[in-house]
MIDOSE-1310 file (N, C-alpha, C; in nm, 2 decimals, decimal comma, always signed):
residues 283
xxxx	+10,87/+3,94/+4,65/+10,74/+3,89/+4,61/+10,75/+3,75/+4,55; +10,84/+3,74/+4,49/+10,88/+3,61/+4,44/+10,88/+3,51/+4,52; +10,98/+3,52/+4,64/+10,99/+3,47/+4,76/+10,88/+3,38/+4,80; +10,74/+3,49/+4,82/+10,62/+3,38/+4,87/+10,55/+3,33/+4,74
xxxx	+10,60/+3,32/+4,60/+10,52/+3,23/+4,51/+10,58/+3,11/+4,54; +10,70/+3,12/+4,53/+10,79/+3,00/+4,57/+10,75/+2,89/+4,68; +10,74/+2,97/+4,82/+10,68/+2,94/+4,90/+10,56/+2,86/+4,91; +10,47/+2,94/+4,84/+10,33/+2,88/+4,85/+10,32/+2,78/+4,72
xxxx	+10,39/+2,77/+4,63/+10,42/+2,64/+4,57/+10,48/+2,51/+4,63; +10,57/+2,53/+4,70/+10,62/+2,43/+4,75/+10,50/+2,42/+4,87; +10,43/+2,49/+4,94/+10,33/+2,50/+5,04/+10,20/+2,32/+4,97; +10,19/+2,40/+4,84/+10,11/+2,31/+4,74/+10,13/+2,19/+4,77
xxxx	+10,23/+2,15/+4,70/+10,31/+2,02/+4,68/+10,30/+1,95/+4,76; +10,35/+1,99/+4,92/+10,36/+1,96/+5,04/+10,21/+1,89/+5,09; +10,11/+2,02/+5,05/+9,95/+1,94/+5,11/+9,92/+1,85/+5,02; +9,94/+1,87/+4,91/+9,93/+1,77/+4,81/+9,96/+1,65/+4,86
xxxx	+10,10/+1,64/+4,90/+10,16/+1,45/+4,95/+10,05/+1,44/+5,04; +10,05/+1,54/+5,11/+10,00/+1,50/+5,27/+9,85/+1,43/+5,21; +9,78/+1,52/+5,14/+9,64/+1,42/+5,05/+9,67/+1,29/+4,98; +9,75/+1,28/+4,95/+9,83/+1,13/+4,89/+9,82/+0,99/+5,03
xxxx	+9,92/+1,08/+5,12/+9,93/+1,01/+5,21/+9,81/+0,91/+5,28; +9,70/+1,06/+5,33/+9,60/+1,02/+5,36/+9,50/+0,96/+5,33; +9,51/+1,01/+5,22/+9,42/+0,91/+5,13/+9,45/+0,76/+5,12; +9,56/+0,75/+5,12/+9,60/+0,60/+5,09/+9,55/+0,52/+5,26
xxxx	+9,54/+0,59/+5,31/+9,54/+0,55/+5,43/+9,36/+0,48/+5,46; +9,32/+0,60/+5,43/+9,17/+0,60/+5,41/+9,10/+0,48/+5,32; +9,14/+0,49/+5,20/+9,14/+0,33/+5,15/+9,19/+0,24/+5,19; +9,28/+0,20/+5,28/+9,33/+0,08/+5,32/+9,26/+0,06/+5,47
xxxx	+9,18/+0,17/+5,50/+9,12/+0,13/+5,63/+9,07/-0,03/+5,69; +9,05/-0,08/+5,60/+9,00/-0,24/+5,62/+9,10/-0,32/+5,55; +9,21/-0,27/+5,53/+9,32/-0,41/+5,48/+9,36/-0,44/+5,60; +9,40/-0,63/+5,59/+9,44/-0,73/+5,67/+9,59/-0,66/+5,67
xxxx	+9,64/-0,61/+5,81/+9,77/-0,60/+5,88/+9,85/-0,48/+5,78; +9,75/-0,41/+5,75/+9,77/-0,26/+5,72/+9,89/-0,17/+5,84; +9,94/-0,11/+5,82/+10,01/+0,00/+5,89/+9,99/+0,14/+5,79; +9,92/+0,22/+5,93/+9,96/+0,34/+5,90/+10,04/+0,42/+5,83
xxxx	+10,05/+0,52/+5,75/+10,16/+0,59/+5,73/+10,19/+0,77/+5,73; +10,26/+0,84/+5,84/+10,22/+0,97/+5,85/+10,35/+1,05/+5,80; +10,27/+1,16/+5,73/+10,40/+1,26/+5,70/+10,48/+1,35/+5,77; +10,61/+1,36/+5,76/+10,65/+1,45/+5,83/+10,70/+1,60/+5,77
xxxx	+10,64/+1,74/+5,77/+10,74/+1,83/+5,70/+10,84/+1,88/+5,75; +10,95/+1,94/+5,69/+11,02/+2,04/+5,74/+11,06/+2,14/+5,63; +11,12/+2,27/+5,72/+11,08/+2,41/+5,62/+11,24/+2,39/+5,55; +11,21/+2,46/+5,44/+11,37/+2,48/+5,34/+11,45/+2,54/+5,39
xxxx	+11,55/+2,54/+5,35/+11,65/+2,74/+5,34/+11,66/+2,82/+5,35; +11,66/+2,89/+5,49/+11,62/+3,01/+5,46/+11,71/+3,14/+5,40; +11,62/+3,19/+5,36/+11,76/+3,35/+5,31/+11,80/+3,48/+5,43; +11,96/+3,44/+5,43/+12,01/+3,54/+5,51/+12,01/+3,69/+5,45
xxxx	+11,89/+3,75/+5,48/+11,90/+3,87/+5,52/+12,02/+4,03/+5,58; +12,01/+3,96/+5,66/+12,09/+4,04/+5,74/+12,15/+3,93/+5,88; +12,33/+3,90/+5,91/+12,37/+3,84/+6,00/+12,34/+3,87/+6,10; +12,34/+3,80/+6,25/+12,35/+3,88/+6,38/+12,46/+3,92/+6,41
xxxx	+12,48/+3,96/+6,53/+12,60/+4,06/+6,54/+12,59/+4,04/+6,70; +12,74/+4,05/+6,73/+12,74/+3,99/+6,90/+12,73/+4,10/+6,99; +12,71/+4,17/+7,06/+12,68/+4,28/+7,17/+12,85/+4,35/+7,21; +12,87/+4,45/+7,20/+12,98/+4,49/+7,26/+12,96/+4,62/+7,32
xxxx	+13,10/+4,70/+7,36/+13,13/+4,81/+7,49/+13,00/+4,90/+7,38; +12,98/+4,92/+7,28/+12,90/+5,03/+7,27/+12,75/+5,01/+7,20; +12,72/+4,86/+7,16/+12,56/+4,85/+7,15/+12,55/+4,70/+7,17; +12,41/+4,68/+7,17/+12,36/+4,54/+7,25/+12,35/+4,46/+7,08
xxxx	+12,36/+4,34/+7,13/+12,38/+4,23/+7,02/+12,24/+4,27/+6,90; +12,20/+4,22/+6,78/+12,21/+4,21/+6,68/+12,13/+4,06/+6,67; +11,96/+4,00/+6,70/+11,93/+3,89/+6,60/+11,91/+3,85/+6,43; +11,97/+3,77/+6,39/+12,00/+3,79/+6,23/+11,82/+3,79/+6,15
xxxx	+11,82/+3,86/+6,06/+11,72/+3,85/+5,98/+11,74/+3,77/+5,89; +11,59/+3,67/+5,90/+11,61/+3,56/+5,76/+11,45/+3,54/+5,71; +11,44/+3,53/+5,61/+11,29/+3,47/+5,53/+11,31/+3,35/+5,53; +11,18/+3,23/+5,54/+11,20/+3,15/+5,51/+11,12/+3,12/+5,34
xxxx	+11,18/+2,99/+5,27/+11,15/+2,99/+5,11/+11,09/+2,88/+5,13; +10,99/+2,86/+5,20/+10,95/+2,71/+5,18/+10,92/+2,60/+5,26; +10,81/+2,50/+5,23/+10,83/+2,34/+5,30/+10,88/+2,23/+5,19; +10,90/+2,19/+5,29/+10,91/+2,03/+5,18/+10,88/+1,89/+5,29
xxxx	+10,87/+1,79/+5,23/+10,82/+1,63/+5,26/+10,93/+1,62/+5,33; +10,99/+1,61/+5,51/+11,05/+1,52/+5,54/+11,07/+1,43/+5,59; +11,00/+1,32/+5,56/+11,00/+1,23/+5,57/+10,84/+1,10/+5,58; +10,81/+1,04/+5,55/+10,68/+0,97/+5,55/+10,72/+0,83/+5,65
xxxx	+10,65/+0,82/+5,78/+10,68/+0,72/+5,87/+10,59/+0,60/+5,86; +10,62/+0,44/+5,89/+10,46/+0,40/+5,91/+10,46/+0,39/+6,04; +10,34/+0,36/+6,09/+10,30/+0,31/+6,23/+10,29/+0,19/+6,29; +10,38/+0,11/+6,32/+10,35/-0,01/+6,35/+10,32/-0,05/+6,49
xxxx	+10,21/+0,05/+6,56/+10,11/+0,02/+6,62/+10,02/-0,05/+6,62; +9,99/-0,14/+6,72/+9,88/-0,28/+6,69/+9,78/-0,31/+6,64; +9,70/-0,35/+6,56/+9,60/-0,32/+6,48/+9,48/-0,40/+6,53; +9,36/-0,36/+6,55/+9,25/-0,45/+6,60/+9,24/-0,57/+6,58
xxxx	+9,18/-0,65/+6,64/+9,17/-0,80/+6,64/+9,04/-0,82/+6,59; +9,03/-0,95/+6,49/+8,91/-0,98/+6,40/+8,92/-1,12/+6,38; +8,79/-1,16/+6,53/+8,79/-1,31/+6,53/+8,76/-1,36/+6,38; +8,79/-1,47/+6,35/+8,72/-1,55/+6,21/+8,67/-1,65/+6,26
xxxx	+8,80/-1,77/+6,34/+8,71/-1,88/+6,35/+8,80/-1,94/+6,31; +8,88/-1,94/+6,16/+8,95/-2,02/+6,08/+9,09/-2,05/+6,16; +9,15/-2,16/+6,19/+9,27/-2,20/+6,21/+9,40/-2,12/+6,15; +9,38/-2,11/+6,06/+9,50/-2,09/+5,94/+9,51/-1,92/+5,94
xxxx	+9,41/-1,86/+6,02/+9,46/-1,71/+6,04/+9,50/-1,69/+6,13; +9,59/-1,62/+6,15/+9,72/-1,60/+6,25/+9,75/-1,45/+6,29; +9,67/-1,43/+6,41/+9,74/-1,28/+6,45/+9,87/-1,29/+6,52; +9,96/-1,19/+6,52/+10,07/-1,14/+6,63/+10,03/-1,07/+6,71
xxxx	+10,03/-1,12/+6,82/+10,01/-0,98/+6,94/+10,14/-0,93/+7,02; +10,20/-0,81/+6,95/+10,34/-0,79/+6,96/+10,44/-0,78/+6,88; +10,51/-0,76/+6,87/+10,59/-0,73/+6,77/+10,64/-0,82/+6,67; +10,70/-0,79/+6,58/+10,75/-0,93/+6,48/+10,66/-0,91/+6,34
xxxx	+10,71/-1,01/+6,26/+10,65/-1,00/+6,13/+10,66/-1,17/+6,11; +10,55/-1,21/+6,02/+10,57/-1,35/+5,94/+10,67/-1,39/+5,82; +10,72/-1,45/+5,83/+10,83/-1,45/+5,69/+10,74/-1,56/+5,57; +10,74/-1,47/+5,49/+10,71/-1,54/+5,38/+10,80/-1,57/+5,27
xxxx	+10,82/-1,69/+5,18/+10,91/-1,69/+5,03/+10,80/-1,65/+4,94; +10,88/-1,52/+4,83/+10,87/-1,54/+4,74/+10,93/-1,57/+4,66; +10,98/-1,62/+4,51/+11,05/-1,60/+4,44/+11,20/-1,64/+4,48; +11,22/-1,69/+4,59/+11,28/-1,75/+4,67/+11,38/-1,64/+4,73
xxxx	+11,30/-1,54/+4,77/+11,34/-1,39/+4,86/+11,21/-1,41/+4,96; +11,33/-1,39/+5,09/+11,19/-1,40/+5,23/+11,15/-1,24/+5,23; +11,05/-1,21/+5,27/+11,00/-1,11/+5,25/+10,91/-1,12/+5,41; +10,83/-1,03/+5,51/+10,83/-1,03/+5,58/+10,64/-0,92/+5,59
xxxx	+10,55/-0,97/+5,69/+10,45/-0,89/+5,66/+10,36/-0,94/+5,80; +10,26/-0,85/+5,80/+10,18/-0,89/+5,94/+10,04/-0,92/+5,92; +9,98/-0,95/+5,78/+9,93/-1,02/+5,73/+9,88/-1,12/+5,74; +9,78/-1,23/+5,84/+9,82/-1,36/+5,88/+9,72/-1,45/+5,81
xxxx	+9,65/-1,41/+5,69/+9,52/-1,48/+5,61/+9,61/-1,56/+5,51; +9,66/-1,66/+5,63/+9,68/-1,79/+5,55/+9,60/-1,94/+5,54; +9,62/-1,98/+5,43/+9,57/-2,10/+5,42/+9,68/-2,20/+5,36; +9,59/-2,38/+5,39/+9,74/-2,45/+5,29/+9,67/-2,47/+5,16
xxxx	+9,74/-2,50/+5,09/+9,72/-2,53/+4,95/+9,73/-2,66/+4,94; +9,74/-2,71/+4,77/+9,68/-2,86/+4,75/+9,84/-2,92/+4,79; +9,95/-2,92/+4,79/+10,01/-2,94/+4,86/+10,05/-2,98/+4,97; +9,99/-2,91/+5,06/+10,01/-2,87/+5,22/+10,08/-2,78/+5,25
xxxx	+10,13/-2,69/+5,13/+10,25/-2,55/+5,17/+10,10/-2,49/+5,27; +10,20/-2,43/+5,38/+10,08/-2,25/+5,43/+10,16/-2,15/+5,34; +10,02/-2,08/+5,25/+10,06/-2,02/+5,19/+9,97/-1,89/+5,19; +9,99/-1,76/+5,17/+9,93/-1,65/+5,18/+9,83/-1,63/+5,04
xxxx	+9,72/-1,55/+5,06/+9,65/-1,53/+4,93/+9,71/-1,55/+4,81; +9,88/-1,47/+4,73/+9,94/-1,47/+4,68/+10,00/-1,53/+4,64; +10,02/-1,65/+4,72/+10,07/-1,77/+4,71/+10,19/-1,78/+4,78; +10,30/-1,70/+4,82/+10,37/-1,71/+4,87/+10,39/-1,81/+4,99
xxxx	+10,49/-1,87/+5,04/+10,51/-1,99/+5,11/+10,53/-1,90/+5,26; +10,49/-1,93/+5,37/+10,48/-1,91/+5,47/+10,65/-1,99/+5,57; +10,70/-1,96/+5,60/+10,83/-1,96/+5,68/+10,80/-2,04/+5,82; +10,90/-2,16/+5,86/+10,89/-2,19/+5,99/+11,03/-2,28/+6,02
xxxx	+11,00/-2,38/+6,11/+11,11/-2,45/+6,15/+11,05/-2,56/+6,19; +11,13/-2,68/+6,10/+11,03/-2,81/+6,14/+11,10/-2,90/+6,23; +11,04/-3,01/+6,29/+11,05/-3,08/+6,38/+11,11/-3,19/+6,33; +11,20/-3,27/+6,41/+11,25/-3,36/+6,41/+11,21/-3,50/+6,42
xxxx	+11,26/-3,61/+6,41/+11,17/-3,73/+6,39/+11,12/-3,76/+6,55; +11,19/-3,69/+6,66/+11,10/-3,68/+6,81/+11,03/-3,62/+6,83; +11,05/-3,53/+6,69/+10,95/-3,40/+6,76/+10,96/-3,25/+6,80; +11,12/-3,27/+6,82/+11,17/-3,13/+6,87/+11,21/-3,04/+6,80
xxxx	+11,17/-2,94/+6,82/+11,23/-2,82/+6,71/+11,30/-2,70/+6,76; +11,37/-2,69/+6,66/+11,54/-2,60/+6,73/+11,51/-2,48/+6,61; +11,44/-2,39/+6,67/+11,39/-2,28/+6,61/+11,51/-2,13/+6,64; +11,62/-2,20/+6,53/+11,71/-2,10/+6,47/+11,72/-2,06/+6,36
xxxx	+11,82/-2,00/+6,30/+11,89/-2,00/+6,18/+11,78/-1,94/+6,11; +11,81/-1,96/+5,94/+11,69/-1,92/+5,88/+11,59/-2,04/+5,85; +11,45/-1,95/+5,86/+11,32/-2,07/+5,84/+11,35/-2,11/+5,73; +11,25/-2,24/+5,72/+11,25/-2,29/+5,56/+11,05/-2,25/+5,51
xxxx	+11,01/-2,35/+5,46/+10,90/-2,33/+5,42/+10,82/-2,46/+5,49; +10,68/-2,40/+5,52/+10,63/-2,46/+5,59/+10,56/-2,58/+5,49; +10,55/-2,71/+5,49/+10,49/-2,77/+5,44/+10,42/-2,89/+5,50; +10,31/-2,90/+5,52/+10,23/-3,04/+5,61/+10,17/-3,13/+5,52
xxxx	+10,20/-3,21/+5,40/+10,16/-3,27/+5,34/+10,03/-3,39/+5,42; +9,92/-3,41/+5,37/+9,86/-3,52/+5,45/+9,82/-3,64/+5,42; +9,93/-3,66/+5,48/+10,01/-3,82/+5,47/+10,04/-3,86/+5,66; +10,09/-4,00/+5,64/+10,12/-4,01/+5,78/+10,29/-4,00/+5,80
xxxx	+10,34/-4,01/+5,87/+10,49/-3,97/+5,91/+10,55/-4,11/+5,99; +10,66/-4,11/+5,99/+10,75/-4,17/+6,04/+10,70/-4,21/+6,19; +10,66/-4,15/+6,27/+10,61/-4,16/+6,42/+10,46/-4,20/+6,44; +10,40/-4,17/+6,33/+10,28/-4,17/+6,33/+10,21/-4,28/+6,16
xxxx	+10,11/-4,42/+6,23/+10,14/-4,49/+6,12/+9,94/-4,46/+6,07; +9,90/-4,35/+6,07/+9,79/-4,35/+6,05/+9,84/-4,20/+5,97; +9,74/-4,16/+5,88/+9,71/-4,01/+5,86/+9,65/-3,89/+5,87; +9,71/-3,77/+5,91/+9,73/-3,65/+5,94/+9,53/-3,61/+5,96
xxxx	+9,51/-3,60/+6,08/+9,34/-3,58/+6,09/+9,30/-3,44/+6,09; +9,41/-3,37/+6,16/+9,37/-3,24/+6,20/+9,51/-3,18/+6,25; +9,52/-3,07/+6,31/+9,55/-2,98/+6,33/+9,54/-2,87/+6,42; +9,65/-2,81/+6,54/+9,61/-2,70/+6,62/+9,77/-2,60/+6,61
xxxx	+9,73/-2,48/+6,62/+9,83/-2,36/+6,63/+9,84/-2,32/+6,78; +9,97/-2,34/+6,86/+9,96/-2,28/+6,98/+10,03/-2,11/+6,98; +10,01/-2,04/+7,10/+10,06/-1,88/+7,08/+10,24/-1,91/+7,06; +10,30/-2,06/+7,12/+10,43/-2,02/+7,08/+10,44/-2,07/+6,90
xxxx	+10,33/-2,04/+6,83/+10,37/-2,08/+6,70/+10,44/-2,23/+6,64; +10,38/-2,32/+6,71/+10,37/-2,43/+6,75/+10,30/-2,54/+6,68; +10,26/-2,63/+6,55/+10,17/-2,64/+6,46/+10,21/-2,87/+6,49; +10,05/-2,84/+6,59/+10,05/-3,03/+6,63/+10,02/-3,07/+6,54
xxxx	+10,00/-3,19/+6,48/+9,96/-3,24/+6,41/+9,86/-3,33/+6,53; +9,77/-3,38/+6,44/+9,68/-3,46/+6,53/+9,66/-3,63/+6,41; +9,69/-3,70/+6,43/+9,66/-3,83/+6,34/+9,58/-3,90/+6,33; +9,50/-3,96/+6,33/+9,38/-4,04/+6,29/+9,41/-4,14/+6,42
xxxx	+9,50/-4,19/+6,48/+9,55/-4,29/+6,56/+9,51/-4,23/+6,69; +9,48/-4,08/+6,71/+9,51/-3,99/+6,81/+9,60/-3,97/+6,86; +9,76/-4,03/+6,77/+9,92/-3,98/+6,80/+9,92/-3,81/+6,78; +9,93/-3,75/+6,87/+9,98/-3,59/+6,83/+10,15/-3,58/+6,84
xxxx	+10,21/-3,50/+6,71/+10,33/-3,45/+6,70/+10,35/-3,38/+6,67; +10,43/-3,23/+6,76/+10,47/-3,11/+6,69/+10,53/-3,17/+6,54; +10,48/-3,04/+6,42/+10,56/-3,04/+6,30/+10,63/-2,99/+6,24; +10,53/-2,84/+6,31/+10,64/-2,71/+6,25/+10,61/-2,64/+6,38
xxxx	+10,68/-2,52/+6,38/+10,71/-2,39/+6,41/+10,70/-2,25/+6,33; +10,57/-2,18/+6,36/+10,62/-2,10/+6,29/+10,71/-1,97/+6,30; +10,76/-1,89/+6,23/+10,91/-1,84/+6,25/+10,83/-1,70/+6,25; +10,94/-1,59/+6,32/+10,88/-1,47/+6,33/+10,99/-1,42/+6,34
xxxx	+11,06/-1,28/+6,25/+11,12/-1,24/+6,22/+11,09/-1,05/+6,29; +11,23/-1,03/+6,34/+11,22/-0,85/+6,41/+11,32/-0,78/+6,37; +11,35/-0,66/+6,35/+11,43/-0,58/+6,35/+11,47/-0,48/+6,44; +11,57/-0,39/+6,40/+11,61/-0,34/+6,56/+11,51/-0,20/+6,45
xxxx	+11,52/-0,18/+6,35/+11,46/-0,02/+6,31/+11,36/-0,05/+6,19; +11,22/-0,15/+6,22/+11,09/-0,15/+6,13/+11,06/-0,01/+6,08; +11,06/+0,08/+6,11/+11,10/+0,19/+5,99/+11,13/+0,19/+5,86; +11,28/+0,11/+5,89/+11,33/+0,12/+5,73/+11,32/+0,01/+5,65
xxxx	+11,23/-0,07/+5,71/+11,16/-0,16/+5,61/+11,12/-0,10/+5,46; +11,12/-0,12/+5,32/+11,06/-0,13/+5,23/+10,93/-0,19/+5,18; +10,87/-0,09/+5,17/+10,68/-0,14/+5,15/+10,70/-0,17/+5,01; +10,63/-0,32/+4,98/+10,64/-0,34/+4,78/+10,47/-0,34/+4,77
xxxx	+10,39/-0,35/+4,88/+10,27/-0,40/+4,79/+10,27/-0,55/+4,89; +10,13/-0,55/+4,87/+10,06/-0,68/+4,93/+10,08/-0,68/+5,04; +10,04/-0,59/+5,15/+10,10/-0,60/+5,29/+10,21/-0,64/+5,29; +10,31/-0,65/+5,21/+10,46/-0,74/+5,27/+10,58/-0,59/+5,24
xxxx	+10,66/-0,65/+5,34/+10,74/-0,55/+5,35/+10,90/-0,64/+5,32; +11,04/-0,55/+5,24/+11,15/-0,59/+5,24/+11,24/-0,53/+5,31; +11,35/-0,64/+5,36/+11,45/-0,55/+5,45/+11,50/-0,51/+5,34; +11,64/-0,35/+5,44/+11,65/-0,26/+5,37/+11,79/-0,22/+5,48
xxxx	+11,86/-0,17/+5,42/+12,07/-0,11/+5,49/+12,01/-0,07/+5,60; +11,87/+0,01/+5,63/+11,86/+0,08/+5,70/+11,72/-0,02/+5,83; +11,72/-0,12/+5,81/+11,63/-0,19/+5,92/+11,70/-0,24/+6,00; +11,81/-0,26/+5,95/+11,88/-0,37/+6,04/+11,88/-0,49/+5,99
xxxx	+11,97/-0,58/+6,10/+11,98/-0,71/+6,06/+11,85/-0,81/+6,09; +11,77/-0,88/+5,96/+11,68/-1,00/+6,02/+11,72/-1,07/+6,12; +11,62/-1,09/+6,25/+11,60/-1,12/+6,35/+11,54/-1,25/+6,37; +11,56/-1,36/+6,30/+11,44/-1,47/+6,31/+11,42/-1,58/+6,47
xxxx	+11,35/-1,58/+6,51/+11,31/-1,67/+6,59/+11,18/-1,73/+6,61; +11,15/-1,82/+6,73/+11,03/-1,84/+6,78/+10,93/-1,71/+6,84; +10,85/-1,74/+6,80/+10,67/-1,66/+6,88/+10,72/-1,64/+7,05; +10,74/-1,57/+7,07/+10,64/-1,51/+7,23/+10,81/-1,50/+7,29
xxxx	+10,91/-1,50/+7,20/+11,09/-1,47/+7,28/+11,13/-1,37/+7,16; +11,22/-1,32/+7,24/+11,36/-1,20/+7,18/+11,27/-1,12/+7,14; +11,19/-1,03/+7,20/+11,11/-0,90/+7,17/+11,04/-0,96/+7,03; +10,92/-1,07/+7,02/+10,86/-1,14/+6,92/+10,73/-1,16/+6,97
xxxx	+10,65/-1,09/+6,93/+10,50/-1,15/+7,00/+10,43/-1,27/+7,00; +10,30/-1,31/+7,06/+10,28/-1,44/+7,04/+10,18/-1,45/+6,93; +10,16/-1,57/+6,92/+10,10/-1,59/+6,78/+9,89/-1,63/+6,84; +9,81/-1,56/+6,78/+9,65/-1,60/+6,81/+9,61/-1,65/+6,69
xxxx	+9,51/-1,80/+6,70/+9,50/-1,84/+6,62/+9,34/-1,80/+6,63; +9,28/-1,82/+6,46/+9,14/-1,74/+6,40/+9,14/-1,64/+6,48; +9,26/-1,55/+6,49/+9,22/-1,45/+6,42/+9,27/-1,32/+6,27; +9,27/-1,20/+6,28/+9,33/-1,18/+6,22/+9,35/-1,00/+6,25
xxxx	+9,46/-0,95/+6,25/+9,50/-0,79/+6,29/+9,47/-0,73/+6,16; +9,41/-0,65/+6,22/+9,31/-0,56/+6,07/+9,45/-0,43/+6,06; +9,40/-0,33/+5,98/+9,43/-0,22/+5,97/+9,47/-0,10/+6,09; +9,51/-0,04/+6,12/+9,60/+0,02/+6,28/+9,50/+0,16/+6,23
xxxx	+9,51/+0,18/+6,12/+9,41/+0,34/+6,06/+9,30/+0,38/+6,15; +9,32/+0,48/+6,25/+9,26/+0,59/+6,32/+9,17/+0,70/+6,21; +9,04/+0,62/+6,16/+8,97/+0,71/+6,08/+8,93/+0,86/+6,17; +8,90/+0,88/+6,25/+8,89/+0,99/+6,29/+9,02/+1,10/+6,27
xxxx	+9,12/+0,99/+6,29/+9,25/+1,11/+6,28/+9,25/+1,17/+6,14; +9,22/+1,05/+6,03/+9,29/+1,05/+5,86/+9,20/+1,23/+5,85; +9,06/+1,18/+5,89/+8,98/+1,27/+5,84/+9,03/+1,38/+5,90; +9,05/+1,37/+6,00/+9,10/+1,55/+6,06/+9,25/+1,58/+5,95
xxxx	+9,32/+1,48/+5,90/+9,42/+1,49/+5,84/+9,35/+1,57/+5,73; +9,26/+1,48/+5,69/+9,25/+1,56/+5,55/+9,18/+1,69/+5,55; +9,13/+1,74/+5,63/+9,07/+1,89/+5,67/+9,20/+1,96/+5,70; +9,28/+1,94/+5,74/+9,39/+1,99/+5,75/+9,50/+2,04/+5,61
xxxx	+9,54/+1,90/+5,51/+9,55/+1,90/+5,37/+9,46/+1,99/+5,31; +9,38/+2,00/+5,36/+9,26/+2,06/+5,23/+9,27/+2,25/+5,25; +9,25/+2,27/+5,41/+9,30/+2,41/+5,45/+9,40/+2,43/+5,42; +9,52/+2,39/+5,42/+9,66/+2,39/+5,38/+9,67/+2,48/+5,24
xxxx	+9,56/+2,36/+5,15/+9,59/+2,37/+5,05/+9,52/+2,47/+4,98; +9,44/+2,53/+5,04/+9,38/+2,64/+5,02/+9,41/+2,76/+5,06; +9,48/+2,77/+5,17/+9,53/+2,86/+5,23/+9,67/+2,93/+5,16; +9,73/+2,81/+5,10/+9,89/+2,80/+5,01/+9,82/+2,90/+4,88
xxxx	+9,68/+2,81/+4,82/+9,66/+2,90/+4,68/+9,60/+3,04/+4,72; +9,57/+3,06/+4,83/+9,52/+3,23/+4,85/+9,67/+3,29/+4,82; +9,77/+3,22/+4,92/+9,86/+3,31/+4,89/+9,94/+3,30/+4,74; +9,91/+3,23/+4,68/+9,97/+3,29/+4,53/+9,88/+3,38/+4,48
xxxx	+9,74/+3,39/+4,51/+9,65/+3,43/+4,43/+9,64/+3,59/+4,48; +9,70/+3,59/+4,59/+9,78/+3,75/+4,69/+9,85/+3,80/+4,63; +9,97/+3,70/+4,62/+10,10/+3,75/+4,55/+10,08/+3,81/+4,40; +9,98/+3,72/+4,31/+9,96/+3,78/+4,20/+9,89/+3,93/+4,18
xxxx	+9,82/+3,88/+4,26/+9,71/+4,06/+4,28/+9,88/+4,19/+4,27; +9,94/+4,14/+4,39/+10,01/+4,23/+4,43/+10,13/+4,29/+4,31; +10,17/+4,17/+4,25/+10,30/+4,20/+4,12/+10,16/+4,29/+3,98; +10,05/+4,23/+3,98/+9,98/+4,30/+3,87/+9,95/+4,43/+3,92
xxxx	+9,97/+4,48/+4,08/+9,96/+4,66/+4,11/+10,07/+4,70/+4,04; +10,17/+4,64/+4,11/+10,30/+4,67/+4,06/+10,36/+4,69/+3,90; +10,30/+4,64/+3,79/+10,29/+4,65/+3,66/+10,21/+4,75/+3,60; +10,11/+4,82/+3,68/+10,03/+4,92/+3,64/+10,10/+5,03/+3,70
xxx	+10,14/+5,02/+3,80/+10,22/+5,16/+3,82/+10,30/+5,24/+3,71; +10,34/+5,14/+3,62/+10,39/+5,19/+3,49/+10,26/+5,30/+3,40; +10,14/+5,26/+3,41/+10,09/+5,28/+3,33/+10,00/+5,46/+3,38
């Protein structure tokens, strides 16, 4: 009898995350480059009963008897399935179509997110709401850019340059992450590059907050390159990848959670009935 309090405790717990989960999900339904995140259970330990026993000259085999004691949380995954597209208009927002993440500095730790609601600041850093510095690879005094190694930070101050003797008019983003400069002269010169960073297992990324995610023993090694090579998607400019959240699914999730969890407290509320027969038999 004990067995299924246990049970349907841990049963609790279990729908409980699962309402945690989904819920978080449900609220984040309109965050910029959201990923999903779904639960996985698996059952505890169970108790050997009685072993099996293998078949011989005088009776047929023996399957072992066992109770199970339980679920538990194993494991909570995100989905980094592609998230809808949401023209803006604005330049400085930047979808990925495809895999990869943006590298951002903070704190002078790159950090990595699919996030693309950047703007520049009074500087010319591109920088995320947060402030954080946006990652790339800049161009050389011809122009060319050798998009290895690690990014630095992007900065376009608006001023004029070495090649160009007028100042910085405007601006265009191509899909290979590609950032011209346009000059008052009508001299155009690549400046930066922006950098896009992959792993072999986005799984074991680290979620901190603010759509950004940290690597982790378990992601693998940072991958940095150019837009649209080495399994790295391309870069769209105004727009921006919303949230991946399948509300129709969350909600069947949480009808699910909710029967779970109701279904877990009948059975304590069983088990109780049944131990208070059992205490009156005394009487």
């Amino acid at each position: 009898m004990l067995r299924s309090l246990f049970s349907a405790i841990s049963g609790l717990r279990a729908n409980q995350f699962m309402l945690d989960v989904t819920g978080n999900n449900i609220a984040n339904a309109n965050t910029v480059g959201y990923k999903a995140s779904n639960v996985v259970f698996q059952d505890t330990l169970s108790q050997m009963l009685t072993g099996g026993a293998a078949p011989n000259a005088n009776s047929g085999g023996t399957n072992p008897i066992q109770v199970g004691l339980g679920v538990q949380v194993g494991g909570v995954s995100s989905n980094f399935g592609q998230g809808s597209a949401q023209v803006t208009g604005k330049a400085t927002n930047l979808m990925i179509a495809g895999d990869g993440f943006f590298t951002v500095q903070r704190n002078g730790e790159n950090l990595f997110t699919r996030a693309g609601a950047f703007d520049f600041d009074s500087v010319g850093n591109l920088v995320t709401p947060d402030g954080d510095i946006v990652q790339g690879y800049a161009a050389d005094a011809t122009g060319a850019i050798t998009a290895s190694g690690t990014p630095t930070d992007i900065s376009i101050p608006d001023v004029a340059t070495e090649n160009a003797t007028n100042p910085l008019k405007s601006y265009n983003i191509g899909p290979d992450g590609v950032i011209t400069g346009v000059f008052s002269d009508g001299t155009k010169r690549p400046l930066f590059q922006i950098a896009l960073a992959n792993f072999a297992n986005p799984g074991g990324l680290d979620k901190i907050g603010d759509t950004s995610f940290r690597s982790s023993t378990n992601s693998g090694a940072i991958q940095y390159g150019a837009p649209a090579t080495g399994r790295r998607g391309a870069i769209t400019g105004g727009q921006l990848e919303m949230s991946n959240v399948d509300l129709a699914q969350e909600f069947t999730n949480l009808i699910i959670a909710q029967r779970g969890f109701q279904a877990t407290s009948r059975v304590i509320t069983t088990s109780d009935q049944v131990l208070e027969e059992l205490v009156n038999i005394k009487r």
